[in-house]
C-alpha positions as CSV (number, residue, x, y, z in Angstrom):
1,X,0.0,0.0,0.0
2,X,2.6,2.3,0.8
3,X,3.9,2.5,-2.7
4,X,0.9,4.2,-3.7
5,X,0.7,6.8,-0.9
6,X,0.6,10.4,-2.0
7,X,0.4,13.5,0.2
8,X,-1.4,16.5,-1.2
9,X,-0.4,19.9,0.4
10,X,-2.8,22.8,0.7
11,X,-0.8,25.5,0.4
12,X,-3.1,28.7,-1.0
13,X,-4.0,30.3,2.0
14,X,-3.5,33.9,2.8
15,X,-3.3,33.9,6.6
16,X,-4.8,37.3,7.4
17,X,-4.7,36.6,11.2
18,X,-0.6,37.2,10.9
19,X,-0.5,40.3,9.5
20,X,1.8,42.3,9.4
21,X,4.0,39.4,8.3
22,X,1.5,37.2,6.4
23,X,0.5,39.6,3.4
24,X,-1.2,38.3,0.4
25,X,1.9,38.3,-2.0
26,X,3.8,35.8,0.9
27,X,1.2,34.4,3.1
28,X,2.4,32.1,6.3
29,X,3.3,29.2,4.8
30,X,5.4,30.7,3.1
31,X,7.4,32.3,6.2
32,X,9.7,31.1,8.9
33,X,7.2,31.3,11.3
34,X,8.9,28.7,13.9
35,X,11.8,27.7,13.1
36,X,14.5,28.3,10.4
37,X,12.5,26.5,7.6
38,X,8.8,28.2,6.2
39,X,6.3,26.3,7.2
40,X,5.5,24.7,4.0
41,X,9.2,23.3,4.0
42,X,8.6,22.1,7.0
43,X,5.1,20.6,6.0
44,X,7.1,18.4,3.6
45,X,9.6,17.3,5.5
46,X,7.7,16.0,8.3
47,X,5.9,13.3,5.7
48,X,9.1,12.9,3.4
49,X,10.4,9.9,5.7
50,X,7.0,8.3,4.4
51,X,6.2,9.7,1.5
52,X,9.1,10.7,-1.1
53,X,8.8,14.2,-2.6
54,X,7.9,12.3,-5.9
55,X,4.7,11.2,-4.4
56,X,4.1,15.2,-3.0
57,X,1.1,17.7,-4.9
58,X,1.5,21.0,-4.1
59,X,-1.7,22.5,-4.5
60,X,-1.4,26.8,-4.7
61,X,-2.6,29.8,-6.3
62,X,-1.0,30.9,-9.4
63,X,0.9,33.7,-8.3
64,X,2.8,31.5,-5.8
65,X,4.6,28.8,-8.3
66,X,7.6,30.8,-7.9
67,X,7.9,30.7,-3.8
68,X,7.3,27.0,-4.1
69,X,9.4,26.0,-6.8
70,X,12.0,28.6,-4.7
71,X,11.4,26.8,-1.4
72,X,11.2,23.0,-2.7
73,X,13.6,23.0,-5.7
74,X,13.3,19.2,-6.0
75,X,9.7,18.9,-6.1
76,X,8.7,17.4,-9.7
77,X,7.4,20.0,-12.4
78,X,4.0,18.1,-12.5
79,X,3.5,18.0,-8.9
80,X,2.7,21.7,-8.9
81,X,-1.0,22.1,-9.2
82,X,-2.1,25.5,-9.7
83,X,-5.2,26.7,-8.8
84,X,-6.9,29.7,-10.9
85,X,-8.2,31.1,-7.6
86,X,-9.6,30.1,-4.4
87,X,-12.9,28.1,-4.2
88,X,-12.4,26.4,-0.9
89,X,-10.6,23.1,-0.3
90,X,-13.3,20.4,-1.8
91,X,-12.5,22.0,-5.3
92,X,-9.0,22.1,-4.2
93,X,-8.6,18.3,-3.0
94,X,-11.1,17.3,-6.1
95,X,-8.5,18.4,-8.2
96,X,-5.8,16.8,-6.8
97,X,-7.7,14.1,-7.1
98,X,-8.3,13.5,-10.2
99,X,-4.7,14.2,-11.3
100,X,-3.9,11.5,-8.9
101,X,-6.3,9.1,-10.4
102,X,-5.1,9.4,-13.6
103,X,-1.3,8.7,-12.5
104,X,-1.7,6.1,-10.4
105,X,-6.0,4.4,-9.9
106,X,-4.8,2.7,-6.6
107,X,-3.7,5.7,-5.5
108,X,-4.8,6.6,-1.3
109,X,-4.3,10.1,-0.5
110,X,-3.0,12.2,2.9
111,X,-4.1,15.5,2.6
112,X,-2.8,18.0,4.6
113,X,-2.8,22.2,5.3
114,X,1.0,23.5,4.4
115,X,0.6,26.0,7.6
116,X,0.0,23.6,10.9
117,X,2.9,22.9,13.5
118,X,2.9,19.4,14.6
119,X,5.8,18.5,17.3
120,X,5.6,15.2,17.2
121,X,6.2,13.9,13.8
122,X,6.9,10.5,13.8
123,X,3.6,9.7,15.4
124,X,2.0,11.7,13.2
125,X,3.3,9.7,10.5
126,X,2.4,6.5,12.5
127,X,-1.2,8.1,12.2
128,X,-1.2,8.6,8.9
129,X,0.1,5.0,7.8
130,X,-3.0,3.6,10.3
131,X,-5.4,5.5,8.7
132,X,-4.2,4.5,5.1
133,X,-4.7,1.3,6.3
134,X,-8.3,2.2,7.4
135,X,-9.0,3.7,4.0
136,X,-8.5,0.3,1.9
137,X,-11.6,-0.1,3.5
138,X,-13.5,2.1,2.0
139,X,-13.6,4.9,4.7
140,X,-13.0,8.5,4.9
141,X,-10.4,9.1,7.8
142,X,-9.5,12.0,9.9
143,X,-7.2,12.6,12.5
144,X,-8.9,14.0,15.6
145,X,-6.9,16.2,17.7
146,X,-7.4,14.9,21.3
147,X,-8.5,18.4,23.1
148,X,-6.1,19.9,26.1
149,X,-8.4,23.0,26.6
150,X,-12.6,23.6,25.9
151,X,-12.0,26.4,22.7
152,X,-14.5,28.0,20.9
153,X,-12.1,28.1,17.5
154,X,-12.1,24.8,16.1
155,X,-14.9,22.1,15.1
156,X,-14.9,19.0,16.7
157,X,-15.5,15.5,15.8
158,X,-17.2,12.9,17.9
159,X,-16.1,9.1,18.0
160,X,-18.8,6.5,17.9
161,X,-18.2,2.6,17.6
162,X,-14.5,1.4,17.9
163,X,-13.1,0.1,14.4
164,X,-11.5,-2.9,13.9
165,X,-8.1,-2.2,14.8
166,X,-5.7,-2.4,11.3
167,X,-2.8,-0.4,12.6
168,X,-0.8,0.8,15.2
169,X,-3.4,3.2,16.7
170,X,-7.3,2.4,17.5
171,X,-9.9,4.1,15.2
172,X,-13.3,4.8,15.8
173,X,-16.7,5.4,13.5
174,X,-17.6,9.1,13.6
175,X,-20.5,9.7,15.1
176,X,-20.8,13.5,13.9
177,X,-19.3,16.9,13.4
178,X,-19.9,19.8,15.1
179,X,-18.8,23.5,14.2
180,X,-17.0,25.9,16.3
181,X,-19.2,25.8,19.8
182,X,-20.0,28.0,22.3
183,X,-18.1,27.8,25.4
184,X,-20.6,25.9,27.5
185,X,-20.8,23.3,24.8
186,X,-16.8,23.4,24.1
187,X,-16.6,22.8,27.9
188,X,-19.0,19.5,27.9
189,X,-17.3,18.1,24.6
190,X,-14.2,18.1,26.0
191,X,-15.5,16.8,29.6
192,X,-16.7,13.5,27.9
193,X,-13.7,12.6,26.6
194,X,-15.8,10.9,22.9
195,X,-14.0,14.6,20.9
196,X,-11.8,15.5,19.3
197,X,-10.9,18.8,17.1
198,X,-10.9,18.6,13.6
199,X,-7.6,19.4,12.4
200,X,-8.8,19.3,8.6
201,X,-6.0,16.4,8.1
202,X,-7.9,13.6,5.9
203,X,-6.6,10.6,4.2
204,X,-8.6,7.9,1.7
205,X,-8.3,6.3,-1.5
206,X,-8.7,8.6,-4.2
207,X,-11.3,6.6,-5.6
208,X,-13.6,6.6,-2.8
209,X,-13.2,10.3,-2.1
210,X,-14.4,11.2,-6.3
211,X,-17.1,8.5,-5.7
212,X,-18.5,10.6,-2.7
213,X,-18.1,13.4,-4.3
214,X,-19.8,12.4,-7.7
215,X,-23.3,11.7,-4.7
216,X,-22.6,14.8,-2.7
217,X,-21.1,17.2,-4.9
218,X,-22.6,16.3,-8.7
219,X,-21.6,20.0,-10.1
220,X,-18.2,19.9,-8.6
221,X,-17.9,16.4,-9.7
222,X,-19.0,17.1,-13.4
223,X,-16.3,19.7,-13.8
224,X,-13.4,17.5,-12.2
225,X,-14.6,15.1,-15.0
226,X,-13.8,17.4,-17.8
227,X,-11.1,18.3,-16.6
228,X,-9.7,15.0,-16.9
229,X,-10.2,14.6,-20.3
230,X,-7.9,17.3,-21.0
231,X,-5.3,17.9,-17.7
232,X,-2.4,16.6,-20.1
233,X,-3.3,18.4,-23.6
234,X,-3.0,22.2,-24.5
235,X,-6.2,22.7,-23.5
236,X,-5.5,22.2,-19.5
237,X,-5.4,25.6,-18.4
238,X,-7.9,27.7,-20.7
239,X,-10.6,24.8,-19.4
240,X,-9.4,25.0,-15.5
241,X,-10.1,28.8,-15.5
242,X,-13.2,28.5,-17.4
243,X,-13.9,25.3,-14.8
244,X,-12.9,27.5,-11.7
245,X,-15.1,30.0,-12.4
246,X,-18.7,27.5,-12.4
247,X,-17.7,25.1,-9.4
248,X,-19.4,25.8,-6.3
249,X,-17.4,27.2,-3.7
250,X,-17.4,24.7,-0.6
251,X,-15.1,23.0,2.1
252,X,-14.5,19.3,2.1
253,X,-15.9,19.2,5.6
254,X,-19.4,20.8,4.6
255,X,-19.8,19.0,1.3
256,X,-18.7,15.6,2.1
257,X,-17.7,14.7,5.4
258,X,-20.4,16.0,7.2
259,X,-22.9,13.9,5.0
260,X,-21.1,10.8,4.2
261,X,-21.6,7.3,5.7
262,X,-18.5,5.3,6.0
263,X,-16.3,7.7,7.8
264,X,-13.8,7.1,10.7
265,X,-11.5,9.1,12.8
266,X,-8.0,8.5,14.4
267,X,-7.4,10.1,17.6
268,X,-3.8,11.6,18.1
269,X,-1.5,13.3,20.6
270,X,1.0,14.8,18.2
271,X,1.7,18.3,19.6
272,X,-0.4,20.2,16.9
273,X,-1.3,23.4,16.6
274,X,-2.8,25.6,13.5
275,X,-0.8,28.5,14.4
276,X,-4.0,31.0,13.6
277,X,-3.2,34.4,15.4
278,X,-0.2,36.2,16.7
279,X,-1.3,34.8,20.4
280,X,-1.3,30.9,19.4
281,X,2.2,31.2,17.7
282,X,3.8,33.0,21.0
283,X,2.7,30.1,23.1
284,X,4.7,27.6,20.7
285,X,7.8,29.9,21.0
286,X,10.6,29.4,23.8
287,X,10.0,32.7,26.3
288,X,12.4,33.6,28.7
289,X,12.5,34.0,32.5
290,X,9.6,36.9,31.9
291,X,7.5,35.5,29.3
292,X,9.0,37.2,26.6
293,X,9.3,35.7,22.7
294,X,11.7,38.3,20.7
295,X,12.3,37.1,16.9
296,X,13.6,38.6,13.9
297,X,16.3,40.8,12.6
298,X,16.7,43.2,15.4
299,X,17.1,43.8,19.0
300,X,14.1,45.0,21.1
301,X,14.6,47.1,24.5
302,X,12.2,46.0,27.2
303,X,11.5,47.6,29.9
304,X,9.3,46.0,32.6
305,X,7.4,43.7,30.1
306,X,6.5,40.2,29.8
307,X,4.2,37.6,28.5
308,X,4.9,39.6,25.3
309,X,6.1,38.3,21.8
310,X,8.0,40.8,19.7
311,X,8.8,40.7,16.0
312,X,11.6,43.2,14.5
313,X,12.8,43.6,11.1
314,X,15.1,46.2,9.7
315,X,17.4,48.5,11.1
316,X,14.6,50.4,13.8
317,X,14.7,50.4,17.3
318,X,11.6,49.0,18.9
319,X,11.3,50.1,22.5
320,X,8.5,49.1,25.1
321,X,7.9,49.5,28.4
322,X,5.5,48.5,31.3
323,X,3.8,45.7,28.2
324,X,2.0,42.5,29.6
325,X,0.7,40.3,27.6
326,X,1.0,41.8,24.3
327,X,1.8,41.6,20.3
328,X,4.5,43.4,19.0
329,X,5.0,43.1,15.1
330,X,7.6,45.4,13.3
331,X,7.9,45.1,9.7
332,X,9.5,47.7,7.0
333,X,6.1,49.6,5.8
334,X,3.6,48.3,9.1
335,X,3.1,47.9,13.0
336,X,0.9,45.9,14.8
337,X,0.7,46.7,18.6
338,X,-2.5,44.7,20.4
339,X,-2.9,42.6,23.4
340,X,-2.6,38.9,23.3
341,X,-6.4,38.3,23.8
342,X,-7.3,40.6,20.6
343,X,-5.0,38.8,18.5
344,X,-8.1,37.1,16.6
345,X,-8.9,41.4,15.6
346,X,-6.2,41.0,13.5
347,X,-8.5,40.0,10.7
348,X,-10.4,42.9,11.3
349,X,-7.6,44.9,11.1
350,X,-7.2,43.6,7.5
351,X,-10.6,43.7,6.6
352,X,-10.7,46.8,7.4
353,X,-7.5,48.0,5.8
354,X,-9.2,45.7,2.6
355,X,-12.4,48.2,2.9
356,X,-10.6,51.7,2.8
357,X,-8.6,50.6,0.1
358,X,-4.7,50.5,1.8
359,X,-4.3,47.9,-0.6
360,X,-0.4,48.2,-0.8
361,X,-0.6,46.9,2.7
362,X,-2.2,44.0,2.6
């Protein structure tokens, strides 16, 4: 089975909730958030050990072929899929999909965001070989994050019957999914101990996932069908724009998984995170004795503060004093300065910026 593992990458995103960093012509997963390597190199590398960069899709908008091809100069030509623009991720994995099929029928499929932190990465390769296991069987698998706090910002997924076990880690039916709760609900799911977060990490054989999506999502469906025909003439990318402009914009969550039957989830303890604000990404930092996270080019001058993360580029002093529990972000043309618990009004901030037309900053 392993031979005909693939991973497709999501990696068109435009990560709104790290601005001043994450700006539409280099988005997130394109930076080096974390560590020394961007988050979409480390996305890669993290699954390489088990799936070869042969067997990788990059899936991206147009405008970023260059940053990819830049960033992973070894991936294959014909690996790059290029969207025409963004119409959520079931149009995005359908694709993939159907190139997939075409190169290889048996083909099973690990899909995965470019921009997540995962610190454990062997078991989460251990999770993904399980549920390629699972998915000979005709499922639709999942990883569920197991919980370590009641949040508000991600979906959950409940288990229901145990599965068979086929791999190294138990499996479960899903029982359903649930969108972002309230706190009172977030509190009980996680109480129970049957959820887990939906991590948007999803693995099955490419021919079961175009079979669902030919029942759930016939328009979509029709146009991946089409496409097809024509993905390796002249024609490919005058009929993919054309196509991209008539499928219905819709998530793989809404317009499959939530609706189809023979679905299962593996639950993992893998040290992930989505990295969606300023806030999350401090707490994966190292702080020192204070609380404090400094990164970039420069060197801040605090003065009685803490808890506070503090990004510098450039030559410009950045000074605080008497800070707790902020955001600091310094870049060449911008500066974000709000508390830790407003980092989700970052995407305001852009939306905002968006509606008065400050378009050269975003």
């Amino acid at each position: 089975m392993r031979e005909h593992l693939y991973a497709v990458i999501m990696a068109g995103g435009v990560g709104s909730r790290l601005w001043p960093r994450s700006r539409a012509a280099t988005p997130k997963q394109f930076l080096d958030l974390v560590g020394p390597r961007t988050m979409l190199q480390e996305t890669a590398a993290r699954i390489e050990p088990l799936i070869p960069l042969d067997r990788v899709l990059i899936v991206t908008a147009e405008d970023y072929a260059e940053k990819v091809g830049a960033q992973l100069p070894n991936l294959p030509e014909e690996n790059l899929i290029l969207e025409p623009g963004p119409r959520g991720t079931a149009p995005c994995i359908g694709l993939a999909a159907i190139i997939l099929q075409q190169r290889d029928p048996e083909a099973t499929m690990a899909v995965f965001p470019a921009d997540h932190v995962i610190a454990d990465a062997a078991g989460f390769r251990e999770a993904i070989a399980t549920a390629g296991q699972i998915a000979q069987d005709g499922y639709l698998v999942t990883l569920g994050i197991t919980p370590d706090r009641p949040t508000t910002g991600y979906g959950y997924i409940q288990r229901g019957q145990p599965l068979a076990r086929t791999g190294a880690l138990p499996a479960f039916q899903v029982q359903r999914f649930t969108e972002k709760p309230d706190t009172a609900t977030a509190e009980q799911f996680v109480a129970s101990g049957e959820y887990y977060w939906n991590g948007g990490i999803f693995i099955w054989r490419v021919d079961t996932i175009l079979d669902q999506m030919a029942g759930l999502l016939p328009a979509l469906y029709t146009h991946l069908e089409a496409l097809a025909q024509v993905w390796d003439s002249p024609a490919r990318r005058e009929a993919l724009a054309a196509a991209w402009k008539e499928v219905p914009k819709t998530t793989i969550d809404y317009g499959v998984m939530e609706k189809a039957g023979r679905v299962a989830v593996v639950p993992v303890e893998i040290g992930w995170d989505d990295v969606g604000n300023w806030a999350t990404l401090s707490a994966l930092m190292e702080s020192d004795e204070v609380g404090n996270v400094v990164r970039g080019d420069g060197q801040p001058l605090l003065l009685e503060t803490e808890d506070t993360y503090v990004y510098t580029s450039g030559a410009r002093l950045v000074a605080a004093a008497g800070l707790a529990g902020f955001v600091v972000v310094d870049t060449p043309d911008a500066l974000l300065i709000c508390p830790k618990d407003r980092a989700q009004a970052v995407r305001d901030i852009v939306a905002q910026l968006e509606a008065e037309g400050y378009n050269e900053y975003l």
